[in-house]
C-alpha positions in Angstrom: 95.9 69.7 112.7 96.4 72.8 114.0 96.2 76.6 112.3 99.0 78.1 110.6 99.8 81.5 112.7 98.7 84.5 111.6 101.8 86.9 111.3 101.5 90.1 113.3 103.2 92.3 110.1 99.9 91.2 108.2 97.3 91.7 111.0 97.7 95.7 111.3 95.9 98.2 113.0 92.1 97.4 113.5 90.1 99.5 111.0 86.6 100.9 110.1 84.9 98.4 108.3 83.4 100.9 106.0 84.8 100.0 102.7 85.5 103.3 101.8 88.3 103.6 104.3 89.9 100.5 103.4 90.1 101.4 99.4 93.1 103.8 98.5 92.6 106.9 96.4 91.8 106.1 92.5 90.4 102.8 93.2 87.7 100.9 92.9 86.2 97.7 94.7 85.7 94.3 92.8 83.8 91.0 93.7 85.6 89.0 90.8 89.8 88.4 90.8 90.6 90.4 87.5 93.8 88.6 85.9 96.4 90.6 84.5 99.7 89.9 83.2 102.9 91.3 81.5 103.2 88.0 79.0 102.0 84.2 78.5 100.8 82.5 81.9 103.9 79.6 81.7 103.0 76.1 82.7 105.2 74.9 85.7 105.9 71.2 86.1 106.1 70.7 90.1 108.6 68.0 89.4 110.9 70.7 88.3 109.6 73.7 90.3 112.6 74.9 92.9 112.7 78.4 94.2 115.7 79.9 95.7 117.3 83.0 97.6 120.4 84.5 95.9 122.8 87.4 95.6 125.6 88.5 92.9 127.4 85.0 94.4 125.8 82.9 96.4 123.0 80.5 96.5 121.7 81.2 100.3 118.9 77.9 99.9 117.3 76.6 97.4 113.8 74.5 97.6 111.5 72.0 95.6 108.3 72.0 95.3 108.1 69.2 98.6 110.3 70.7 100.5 108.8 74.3 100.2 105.5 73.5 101.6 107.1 71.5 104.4 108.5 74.9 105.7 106.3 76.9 107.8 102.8 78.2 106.6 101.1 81.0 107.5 97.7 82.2 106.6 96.8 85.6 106.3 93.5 87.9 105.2 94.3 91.4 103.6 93.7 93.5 101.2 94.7 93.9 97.8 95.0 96.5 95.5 96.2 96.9 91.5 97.7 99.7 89.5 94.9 99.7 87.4 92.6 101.1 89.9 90.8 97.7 91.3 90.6 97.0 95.0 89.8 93.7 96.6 89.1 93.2 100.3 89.8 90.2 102.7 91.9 88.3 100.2 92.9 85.1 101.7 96.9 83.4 101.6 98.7 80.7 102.6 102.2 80.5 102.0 105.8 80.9 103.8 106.3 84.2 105.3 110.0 86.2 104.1 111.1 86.2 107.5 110.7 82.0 108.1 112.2 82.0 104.3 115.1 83.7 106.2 115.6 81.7 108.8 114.8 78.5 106.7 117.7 79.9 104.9 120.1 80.2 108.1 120.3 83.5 107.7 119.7 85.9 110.8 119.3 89.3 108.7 119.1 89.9 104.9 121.9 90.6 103.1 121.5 93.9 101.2 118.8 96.3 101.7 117.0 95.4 98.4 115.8 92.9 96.6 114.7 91.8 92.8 111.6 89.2 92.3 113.1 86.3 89.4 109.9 84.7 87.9 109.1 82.0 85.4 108.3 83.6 82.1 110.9 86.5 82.5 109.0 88.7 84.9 111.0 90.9 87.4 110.3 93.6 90.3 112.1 95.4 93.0 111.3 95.2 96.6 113.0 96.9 99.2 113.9 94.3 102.2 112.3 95.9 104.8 108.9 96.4 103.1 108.9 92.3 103.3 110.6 91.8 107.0 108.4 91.3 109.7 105.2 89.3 108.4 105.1 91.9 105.6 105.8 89.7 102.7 104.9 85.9 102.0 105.8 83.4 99.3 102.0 82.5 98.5 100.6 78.8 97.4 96.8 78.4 98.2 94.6 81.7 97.8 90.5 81.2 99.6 91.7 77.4 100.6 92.7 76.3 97.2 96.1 75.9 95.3 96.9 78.9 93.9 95.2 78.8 89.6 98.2 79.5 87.4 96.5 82.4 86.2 96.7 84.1 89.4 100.5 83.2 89.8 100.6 79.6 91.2 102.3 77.4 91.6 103.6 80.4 94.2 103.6 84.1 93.6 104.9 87.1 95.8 102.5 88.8 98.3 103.4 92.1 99.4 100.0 93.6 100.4 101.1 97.2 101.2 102.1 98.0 97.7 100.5 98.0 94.2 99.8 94.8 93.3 102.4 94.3 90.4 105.2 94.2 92.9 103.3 90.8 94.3 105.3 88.9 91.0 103.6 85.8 90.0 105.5 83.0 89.1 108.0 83.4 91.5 111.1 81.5 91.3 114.3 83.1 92.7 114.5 86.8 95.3 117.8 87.9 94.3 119.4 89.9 97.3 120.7 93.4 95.7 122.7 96.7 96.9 120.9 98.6 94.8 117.3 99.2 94.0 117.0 97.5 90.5 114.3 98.7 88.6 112.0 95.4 87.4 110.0 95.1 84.6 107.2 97.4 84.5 109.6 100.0 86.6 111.9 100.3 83.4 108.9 100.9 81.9 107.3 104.0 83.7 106.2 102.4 86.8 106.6 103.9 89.9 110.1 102.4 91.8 108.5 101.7 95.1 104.0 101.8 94.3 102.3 103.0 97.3 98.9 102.8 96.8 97.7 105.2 99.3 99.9 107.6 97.4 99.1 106.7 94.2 102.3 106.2 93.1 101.4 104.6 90.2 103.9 106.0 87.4 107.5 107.6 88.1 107.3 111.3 89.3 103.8 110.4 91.1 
């Protein structure tokens, strides 16, 4: 069986391989996979798993759990890094990229310029589109080889490298397709609206 492709979006530019480059401002490097969430880690029967892409109106595709991992995977290595100052290096994903959710969708472009992350247990976040188009973003099941651990999101969670880690939802069940960019969960709460790490845009005004 061959490799999953390794999106170009995810790849990058090559860098140093000091650490120190690779870990924004604020942070700090771990070994471990700290676990942090806004409420109760909910149980998710596969059986009755389905994830979808949405708007105000329309139900653009909807998947179970089978049918979502028979869509294309892709693998990727990147860096992570979380609001509350924690960096971790050469994380390791496989999932379905945004762009083949797209397409397994039929659709050629996304609909709106924005979009707002629908999880099990009630979770939300914003995304703008083009910060997941072009190998940017995945949908993620298996992290280091194995299925994803409920307590780090599985069955699937949102992986959007680039920013803060708390826009990477866990528990991902619908991306709703929005005009507008709806503040999520921890945005409503203080959160920065868009959470550049290299910015350190962790809190609104940063």
């Amino acid at each position: 069986m061959s490799e999953p492709p390794v999106s170009r979006g995810f790849r990058g530019k090559q860098r140093s391989s000091d650490h120190a480059a690779r870990t924004p401002p604020g942070q700090h490097l771990v070994n471990d996979f700290p676990v942090l969430s806004a409420g109760p880690t909910p149980r998710i029967d596969l059986v009755k798993w389905r994830f979808a892409l949405t708007d105000g109106h329309n139900k653009f595709a909807e998947w179970d759990w089978e049918q979502f991992n028979a869509l294309p995977q892709t693998k990727i290595k990147t860096d992570i890094h979380c609001v509350t100052t924690w960096s971790k290096l050469d994380t390791e994903w496989r999932g379905v990229t945004f762009d083949d959710l797209l397409a397994a969708a039929g659709l050629d472009e996304a609909p709106t310029p924005f979009a707002l992350m629908h999880c099990y247990g009630g979770y939300t976040t914003n995304v703008p589109v083009e910060d997941m188009l072009e190998g940017k973003a995945m949908v993620a099941t298996r992290f280091a080889g194995e299925e994803l651990d409920p307590e780090h999101g599985g069955p699937a969670r949102l992986v959007v490298p680039h920013l803060y880690f708390w826009k990477s939802a866990k528990w991902i069940q619908r991306i709703e397709f929005t005009e507008t960019d709806t503040p999520g969960f921890w945005e409503e709460l203080g959160y920065h609206i868009y959470g550049d790490p290299w910015r350190e845009q962790r809190y609104a005004g940063d």
